[in-house]
C-alpha positions, 0 to 999 in steps of 0.5 A, spaced: 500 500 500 502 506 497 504 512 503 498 518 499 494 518 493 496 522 488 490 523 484 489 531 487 481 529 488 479 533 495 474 528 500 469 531 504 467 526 509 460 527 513 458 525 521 452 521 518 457 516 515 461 515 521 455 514 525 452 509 521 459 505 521 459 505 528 452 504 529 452 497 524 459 496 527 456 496 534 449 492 533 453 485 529 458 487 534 452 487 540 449 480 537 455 475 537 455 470 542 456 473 549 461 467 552 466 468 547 473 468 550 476 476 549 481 477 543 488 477 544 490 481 539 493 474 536 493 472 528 487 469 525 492 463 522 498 464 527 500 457 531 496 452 533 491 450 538 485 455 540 485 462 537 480 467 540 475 470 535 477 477 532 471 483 532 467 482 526 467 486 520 462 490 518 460 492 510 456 497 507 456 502 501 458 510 502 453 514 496 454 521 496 456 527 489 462 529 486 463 535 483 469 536 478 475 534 483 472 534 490 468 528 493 462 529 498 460 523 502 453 524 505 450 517 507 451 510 507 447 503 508 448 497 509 450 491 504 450 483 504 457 480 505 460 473 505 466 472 508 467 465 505 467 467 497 469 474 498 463 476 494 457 481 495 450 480 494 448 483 489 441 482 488 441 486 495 445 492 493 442 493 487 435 494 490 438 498 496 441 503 490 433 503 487 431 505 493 435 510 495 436 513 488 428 514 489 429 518 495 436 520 494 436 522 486 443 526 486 447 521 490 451 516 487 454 510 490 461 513 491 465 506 494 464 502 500 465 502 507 467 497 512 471 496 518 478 494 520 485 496 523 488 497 516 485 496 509 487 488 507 488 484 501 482 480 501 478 488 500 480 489 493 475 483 492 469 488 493 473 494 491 474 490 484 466 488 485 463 495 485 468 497 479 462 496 475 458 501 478 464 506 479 470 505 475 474 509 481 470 507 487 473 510 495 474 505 500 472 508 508 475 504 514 473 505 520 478 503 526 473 500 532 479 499 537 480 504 542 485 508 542 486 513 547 493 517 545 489 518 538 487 524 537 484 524 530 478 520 528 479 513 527 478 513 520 481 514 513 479 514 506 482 510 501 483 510 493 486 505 489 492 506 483 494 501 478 502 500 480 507 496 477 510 491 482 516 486 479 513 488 472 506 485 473 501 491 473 496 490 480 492 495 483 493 497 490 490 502 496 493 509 497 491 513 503 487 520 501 486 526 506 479 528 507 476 533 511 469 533 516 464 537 512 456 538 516 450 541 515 447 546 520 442 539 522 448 534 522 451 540 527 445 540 531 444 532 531 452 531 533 451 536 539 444 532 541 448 526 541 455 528 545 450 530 551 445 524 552 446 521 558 450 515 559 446 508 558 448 506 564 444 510 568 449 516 569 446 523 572 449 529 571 453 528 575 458 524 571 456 528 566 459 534 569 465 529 572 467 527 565 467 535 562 471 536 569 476 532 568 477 533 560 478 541 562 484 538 568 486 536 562 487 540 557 490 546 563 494 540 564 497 540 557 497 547 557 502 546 564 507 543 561 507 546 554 508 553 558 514 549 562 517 547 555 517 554 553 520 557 561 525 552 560 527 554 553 527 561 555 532 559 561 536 555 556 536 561 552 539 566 558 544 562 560 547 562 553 546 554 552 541 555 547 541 560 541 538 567 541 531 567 536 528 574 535 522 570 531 522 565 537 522 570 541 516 575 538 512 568 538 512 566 545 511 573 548 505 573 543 502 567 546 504 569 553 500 576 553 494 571 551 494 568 557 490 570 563 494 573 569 490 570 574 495 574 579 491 580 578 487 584 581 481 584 576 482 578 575 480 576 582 474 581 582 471 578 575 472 570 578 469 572 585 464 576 580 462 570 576 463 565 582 457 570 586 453 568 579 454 562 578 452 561 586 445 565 586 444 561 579 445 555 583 441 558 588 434 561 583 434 554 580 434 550 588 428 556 589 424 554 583 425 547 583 421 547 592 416 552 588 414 547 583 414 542 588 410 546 593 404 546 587 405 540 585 403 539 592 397 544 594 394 542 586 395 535 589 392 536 596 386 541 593 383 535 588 384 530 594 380 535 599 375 536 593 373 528 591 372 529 599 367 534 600 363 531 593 363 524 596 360 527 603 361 522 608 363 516 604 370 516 603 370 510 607 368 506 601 373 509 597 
């Protein structure tokens, strides 16, 4: 596999698409059996003895338009796969193509999506397949595995080159860059998304917990990268280092966009924010007995009220 493509076409990829894989992944994830061992990461046809099942894959169709050089992946759907054969079902594909070019006339089958650590040489079977429905179609792997030091999305785009290796021409996958394009009701759906509640039964409280903790982290790398730069401004008084006059305006720039928590009108604008954030605290508590205390005389009114119509026969109530 080559390191980048060079065809020059510019990906945009939408939050739909990454919502349906992980959403496909999850359920046939979510419906294997239970008692299986965990995996240990070991290979499929590596030594003897038991091997633990690897985590499914998942297949499916990415549609979407192209205009001149730039491509927009919009939605995805599912497709039928046999792993044995290495083939698609095709009587499946071509009635979910109908049906969504009904709702969808301006989307076209782009490629084809699946998931994965890395793209295999058995997924050139299914890229060759749909050639036939698109002479240059885009191969969209997700990465179900967590990786916490990983900063960026877990995905990656993939085209496929004609090559020439050892004198046999072989078509191979190149990697692509792409960019997250959304529209105004993706924003709103990925916000609705990123603040539900946990499914475990968390509160908000753990909600606020994990907000909490992601800012302890963000200072606390702000820390650090502040004490990378202390530590160079030192080396550079001393003379161990050379003297920067651009490196220099640089980090003066970014120290005056720091706070000065050690002033006297950054204390006022804290105890200020502080004092709010209390009384708002204190409005919401007030509101919450308010509205508990209605609930509770409308209560006691509609009791008193079936009393007094029923006269002296609540005991056969």
């Amino acid at each position: 596999m080559a390191s980048s493509s060079s065809s020059g076409l510019t990906f945009k990829l939408h939050p739909l698409v990454i919502v349906n894989i992980s959403d496909h992944y999850t359920r046939v994830k979510s419906q294997m059996n239970p008692t299986h061992a965990p995996h240990n990461n070991a290979a499929p046809n590596g030594g003897d003895g038991v091997v633990s099942p690897l985590p499914p894959r998942v297949y499916g169709c990415v549609i979407g338009v192209q205009k001149g050089r730039t491509v927009e992946i919009f939605n995805s759907f599912e497709l039928l796969y046999d792993p044995s054969t290495h083939s698609l079902d095709r009587t499946f594909l071509e009635k979910k193509q109908e049906l969504y070019k009904k709702v969808f006339p301006h989307f076209y089958i782009l490629g084809w999506y699946s998931t994965g650590s890395d793209a295999e040489e058995s997924d050139m079977h299914i890229h060759k397949a749909l050639m036939d429905i698109n002479e240059s179609p885009v191969y969209v792997l997700l990465n179900p595995s967590i990786n916490h030091s990983q900063k960026d999305l877990p995905v990656s785009i993939f085209e496929s080159e004609l090559h020439v290796i050892d004198g046999i021409p072989q078509l191979i996958f190149v990697r692509s860059s792409y960019t997250i394009e959304t529209v105004e009701a993706e924003r709103i759906s990925v916000d609705h998304v990123a603040h539900l509640k946990p499914s475990d039964g968390g509160s908000a409280a753990t909600q606020l917990a994990a907000h909490l903790t992601g800012i302890h982290s963000a200072i606390k790398m702000l820390h650090s990268r502040i004490k990378v730069l202390h530590h160079y401004l030192l080396a550079m008084e001393k003379g161990d280092v050379p003297c920067e006059n651009s490196l220099l305006r640089q980090v003066s720039s970014l120290l005056r966009r720091l706070p000065a928590i050690e002033s006297g009108k950054f204390q006022d604008d804290f105890l200020m924010e502080y004092n709010d954030t209390l009384l708002i605290s204190y409005l919401a508590m007030l509101t919450n007995c308010s509205s508990s205390m209605n609930e509770l005389v409308d209560k006691f009114n509609t009791a008193y009220d079936r009393h007094s119509r029923r006269g002296g026969r609540t005991a056969f109530m």
